[in-house]
C-alpha positions in Angstrom: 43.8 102.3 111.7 46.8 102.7 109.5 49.4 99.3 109.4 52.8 100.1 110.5 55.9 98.8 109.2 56.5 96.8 112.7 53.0 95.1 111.4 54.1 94.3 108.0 54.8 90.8 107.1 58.4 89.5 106.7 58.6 88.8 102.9 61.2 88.3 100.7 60.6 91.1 98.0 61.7 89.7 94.2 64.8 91.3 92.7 63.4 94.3 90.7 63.8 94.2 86.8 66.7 96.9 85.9 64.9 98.7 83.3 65.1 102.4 81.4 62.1 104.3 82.6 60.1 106.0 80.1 58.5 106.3 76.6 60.0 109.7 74.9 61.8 109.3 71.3 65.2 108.9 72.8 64.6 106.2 74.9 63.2 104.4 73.3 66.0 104.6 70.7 68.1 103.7 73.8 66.0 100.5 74.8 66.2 99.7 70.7 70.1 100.0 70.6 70.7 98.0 74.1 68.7 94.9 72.7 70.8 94.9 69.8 73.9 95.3 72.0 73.4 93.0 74.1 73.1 89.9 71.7 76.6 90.1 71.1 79.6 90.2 73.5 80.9 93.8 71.9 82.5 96.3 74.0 80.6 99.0 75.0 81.1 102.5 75.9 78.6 104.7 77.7 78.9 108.2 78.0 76.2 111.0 79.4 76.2 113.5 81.7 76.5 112.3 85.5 73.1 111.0 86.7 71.9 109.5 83.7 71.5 106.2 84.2 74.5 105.2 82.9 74.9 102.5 85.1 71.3 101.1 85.1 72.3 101.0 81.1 75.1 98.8 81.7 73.0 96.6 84.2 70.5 96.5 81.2 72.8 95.2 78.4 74.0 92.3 80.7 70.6 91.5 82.1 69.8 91.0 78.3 73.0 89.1 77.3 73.8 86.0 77.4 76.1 87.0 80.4 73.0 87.1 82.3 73.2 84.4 84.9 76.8 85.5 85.9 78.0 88.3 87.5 78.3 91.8 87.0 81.0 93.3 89.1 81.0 97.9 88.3 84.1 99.1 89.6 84.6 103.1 90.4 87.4 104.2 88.8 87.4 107.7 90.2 86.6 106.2 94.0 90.1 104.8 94.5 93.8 106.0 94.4 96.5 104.1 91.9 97.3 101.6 94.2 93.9 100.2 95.3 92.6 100.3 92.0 95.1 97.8 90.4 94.4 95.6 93.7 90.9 96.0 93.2 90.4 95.0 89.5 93.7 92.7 89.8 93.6 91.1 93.3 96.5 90.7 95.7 98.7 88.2 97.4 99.2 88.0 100.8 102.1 90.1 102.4 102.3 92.2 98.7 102.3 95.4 100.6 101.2 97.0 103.9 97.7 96.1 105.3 97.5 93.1 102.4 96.6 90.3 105.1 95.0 87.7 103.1 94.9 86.5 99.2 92.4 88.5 97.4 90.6 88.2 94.2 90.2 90.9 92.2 87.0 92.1 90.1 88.5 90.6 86.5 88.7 87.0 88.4 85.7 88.1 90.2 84.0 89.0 87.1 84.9 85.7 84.9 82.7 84.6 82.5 80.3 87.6 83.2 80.7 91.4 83.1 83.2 93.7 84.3 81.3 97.3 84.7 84.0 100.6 84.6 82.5 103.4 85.7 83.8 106.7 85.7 86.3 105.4 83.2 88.0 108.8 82.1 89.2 108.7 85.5 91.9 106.3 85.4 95.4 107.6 85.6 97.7 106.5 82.8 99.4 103.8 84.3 96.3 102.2 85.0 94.9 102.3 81.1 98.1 100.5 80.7 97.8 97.9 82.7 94.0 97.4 81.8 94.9 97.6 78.1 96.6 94.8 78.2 94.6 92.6 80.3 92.1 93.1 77.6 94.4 92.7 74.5 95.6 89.2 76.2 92.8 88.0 78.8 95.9 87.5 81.2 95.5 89.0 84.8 98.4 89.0 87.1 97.8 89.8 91.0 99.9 92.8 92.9 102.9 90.6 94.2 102.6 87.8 91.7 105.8 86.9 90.9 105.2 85.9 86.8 102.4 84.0 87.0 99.4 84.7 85.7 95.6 83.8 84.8 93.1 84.0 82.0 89.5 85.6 82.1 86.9 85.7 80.1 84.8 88.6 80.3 82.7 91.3 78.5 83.6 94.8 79.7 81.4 97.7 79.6 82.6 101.6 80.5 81.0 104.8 81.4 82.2 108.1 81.4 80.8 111.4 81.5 84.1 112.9 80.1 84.9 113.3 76.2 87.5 110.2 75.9 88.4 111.1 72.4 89.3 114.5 73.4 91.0 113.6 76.6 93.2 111.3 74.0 94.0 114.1 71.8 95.4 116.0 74.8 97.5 112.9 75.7 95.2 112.6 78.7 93.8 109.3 77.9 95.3 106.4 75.6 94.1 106.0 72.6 94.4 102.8 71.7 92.5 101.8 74.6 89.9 104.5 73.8 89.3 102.4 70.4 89.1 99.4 72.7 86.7 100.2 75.0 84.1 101.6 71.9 83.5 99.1 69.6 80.2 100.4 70.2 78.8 103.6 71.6 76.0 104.7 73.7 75.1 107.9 74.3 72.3 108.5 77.4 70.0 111.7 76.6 69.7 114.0 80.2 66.5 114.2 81.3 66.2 117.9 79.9 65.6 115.9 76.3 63.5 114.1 77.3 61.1 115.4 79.6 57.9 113.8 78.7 59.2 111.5 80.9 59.2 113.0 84.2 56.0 112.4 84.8 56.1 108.8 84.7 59.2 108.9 86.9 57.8 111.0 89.4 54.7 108.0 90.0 58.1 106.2 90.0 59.8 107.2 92.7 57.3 108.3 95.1 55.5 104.8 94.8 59.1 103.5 95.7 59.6 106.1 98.8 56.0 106.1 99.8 55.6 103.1 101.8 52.0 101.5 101.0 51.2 99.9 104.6 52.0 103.0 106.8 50.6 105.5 104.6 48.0 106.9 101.3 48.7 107.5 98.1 51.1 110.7 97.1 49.4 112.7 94.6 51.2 115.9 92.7 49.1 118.8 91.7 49.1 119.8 87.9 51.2 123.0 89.0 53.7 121.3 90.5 54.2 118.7 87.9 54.5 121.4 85.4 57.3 123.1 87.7 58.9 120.2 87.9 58.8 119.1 84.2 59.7 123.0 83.1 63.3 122.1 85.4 66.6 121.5 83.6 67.3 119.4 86.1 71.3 119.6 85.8 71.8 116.4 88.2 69.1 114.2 85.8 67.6 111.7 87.1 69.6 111.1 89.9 68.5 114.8 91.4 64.8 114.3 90.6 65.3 110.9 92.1 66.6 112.0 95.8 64.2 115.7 95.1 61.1 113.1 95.2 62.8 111.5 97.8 62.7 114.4 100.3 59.5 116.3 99.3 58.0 112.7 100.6 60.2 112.7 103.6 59.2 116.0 104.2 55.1 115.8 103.4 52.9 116.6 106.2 50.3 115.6 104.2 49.2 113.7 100.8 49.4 116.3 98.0 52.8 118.0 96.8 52.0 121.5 95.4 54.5 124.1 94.1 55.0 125.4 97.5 56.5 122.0 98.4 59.1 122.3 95.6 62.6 123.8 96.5 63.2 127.6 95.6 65.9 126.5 92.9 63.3 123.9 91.1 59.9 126.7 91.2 62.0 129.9 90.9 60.7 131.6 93.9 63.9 132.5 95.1 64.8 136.3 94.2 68.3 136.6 96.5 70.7 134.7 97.2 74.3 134.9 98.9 75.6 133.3 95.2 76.1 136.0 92.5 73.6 136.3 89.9 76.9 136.4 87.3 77.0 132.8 88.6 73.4 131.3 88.8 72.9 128.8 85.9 72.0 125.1 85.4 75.3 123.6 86.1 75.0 121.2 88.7 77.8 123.0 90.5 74.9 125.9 90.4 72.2 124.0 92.1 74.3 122.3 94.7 75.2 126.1 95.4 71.3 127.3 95.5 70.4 124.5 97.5 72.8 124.8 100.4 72.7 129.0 99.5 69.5 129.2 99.1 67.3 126.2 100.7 69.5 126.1 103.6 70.3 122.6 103.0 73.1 121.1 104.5 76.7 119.9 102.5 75.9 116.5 104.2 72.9 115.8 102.7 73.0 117.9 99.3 76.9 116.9 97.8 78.3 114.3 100.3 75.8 111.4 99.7 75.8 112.4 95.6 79.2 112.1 95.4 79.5 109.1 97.5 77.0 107.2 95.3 79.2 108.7 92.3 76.3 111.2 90.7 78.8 113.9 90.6 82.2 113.6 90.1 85.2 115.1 92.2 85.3 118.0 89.6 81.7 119.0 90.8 82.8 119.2 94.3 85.7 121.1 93.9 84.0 123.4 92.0 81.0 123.6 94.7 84.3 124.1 97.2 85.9 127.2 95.0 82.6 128.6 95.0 82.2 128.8 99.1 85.5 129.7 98.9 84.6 133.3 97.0 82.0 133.6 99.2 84.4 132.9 102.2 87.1 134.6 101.1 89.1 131.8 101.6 88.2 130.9 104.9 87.3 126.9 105.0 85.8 127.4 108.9 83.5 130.1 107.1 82.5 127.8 104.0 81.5 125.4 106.9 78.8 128.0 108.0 77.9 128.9 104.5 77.2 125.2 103.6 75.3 124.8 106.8 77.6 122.4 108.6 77.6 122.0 112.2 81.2 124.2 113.5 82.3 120.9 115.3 81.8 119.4 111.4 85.1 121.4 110.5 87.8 119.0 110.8 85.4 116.6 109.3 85.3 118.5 106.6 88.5 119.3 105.5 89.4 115.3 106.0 86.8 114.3 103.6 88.3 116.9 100.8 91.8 115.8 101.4 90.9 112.2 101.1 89.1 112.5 97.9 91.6 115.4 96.6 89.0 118.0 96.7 90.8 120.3 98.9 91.3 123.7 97.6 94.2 125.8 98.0 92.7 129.3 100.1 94.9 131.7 99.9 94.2 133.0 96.4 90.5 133.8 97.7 92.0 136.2 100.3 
């Protein structure tokens, strides 16, 4: 008889080792340039496409450091407005402005004497690079309602971005002395379309981290499949083959994924679709689209929780929202039905795109 998980022991399961899966050329590059990195206390900027592992890079460098044994503290840039961002990385005083009930301490004090992760760095509005500029150029912090006085930190800072930051300065978008700041070295994270002798090994991966060993057998993947899933461009990296594995386990009836298992958008079985062939592609804007067009999937469980755990950015989502949109001719309560919402989901909707400024303007899809 098969254990169940109300059977399982309690245990205290050891913190896993942050590591870069895989064995290809470029990752091994990667592993070769993080090791050197992380003997020295350098800035470090990471860029790669969303999905990447861009955060598990930065884990990496300070795991390696000698920062090790303090904190890391990542802090989403593109997750908060102005004013909740300086309190965030900055801290507060009590009273400072409306809803500020207590001291706080930001992630800089938060982060002293280990590392201060920014991810989704290209984000930041200009006032912001400002103010972080010179908290790096002077180590002094000051808290939103400090009246002059100030603290010093000591910490490494690493960024991520999966924008161009040299290009974003030449369009005045991004300052450039802080660009220079932030890259005394550069990393660059391949997408898992270089490198996809790796899939393989990160397919066992996941599925012996979703398949829970007491409550039920081995997952196996038939050679078909795995060559379906390693032929993908796989647009979201390794993010979307993470949460892909995810499902198809969630979904199993039984112990073998074959290509019928696989979504229409990763096997090509699909041959119509509500989405215009002029826009099919591998953008992940593109799959999003298949999968809810397509696979029937739901906008709850395809963008919301991708965005949420910042595997696309806001630009993806607007983009997936301008895309219903065509299809709706500009009618949101439509786009609902078309990204397989429930109609009482509406209102829900349209507050999560105001909130996070992905709201569309309609009328020039009528």
């Amino acid at each position: 008889m098969k254990a169940s998980l109300a059977d399982a022991p309690s245990v205290i399961r050891p913190k896993p080792r942050i590591e870069l899966t895989g064995s290809s050329r470029a990752i091994v590059a990667l592993r070769q340039a993080i090791e050197r990195v992380a003997r020295s206390d350098a800035k470090v900027l990471i860029t790669g496409e969303s999905g990447v592992g861009k955060e598990i890079v930065a884990k990496t460098i300070h795991a390696r450091g000698v920062r090790a044994h303090s904190v890391f503290a990542p802090v989403n840039c593109a997750g908060l407005p102005d004013a909740l961002l300086e309190s965030e990385l900055f801290g507060h005083l009590r009273g400072s402005f409306t809803g500020a009930y207590r001291d706080k301490r930001g992630t800089f004090e938060r982060a002293d004497r280990g590392t201060l992760f920014f991810d989704e760095v290209g984000d930041m509005t200009l006032r912001m690079q400002g103010l972080v500029l010179r908290a790096l150029e002077t180590g002094e912090i000051q808290k939103v309602g400090a009246d002059g006085a100030c603290q010093y930190v000591n910490v490494r800072v690493i960024a991520a971005t999966n924008r161009d930051l040299y290009a974003l300065s030449q369009q005045g978008l991004f300052r450039e002395d802080l660009f220079y700041r932030l890259s005394v070295v550069h990393l660059v994270v391949p997408p898992l379309r270089d490198r996809r002798d790796d899939i393989p090994t990160l397919v066992h991966q996941f599925l012996s981290q979703f398949v829970p060993s007491l409550v039920s057998s081995a997952v196996t993947v038939t050679g078909s499949a795995m060559q379906a899933l390693v032929d993908y461009s796989w647009p979201g990296n390794v993010r979307e083959l993470q949460h892909t594995v995810e499902r198809l386990v969630v979904t199993l009836s039984g112990s073998t994924i074959t290509l019928d298992h696989l979504p229409g958008h990763i096997c090509g079985r699909e041959t119509t679709s509500q989405c215009p062939p002029r826009e099919r592609g591998s953008t992940i804007s593109n799959t999003l689209c298949d999968r809810m067009f397509v696979d029937k999937e739901s906008f709850w469980t395809t963008v919301y929780p991708l965005f949420l755990s910042r595997d696309i950015t806001r630009e993806d989502v607007r983009e997936v929202v301008r895309r219903g949109l065509e299809q709706a001719r500009g009618n949101y309560r439509l786009v609902t039905r078309l990204f397989n919402m429930d109609p009482r989901d509406y209102k829900r909707f349209l507050n999560f795109l105001r909130e996070h400024d992905c709201q569309l303007p309609f009328k020039k899809y009528r």
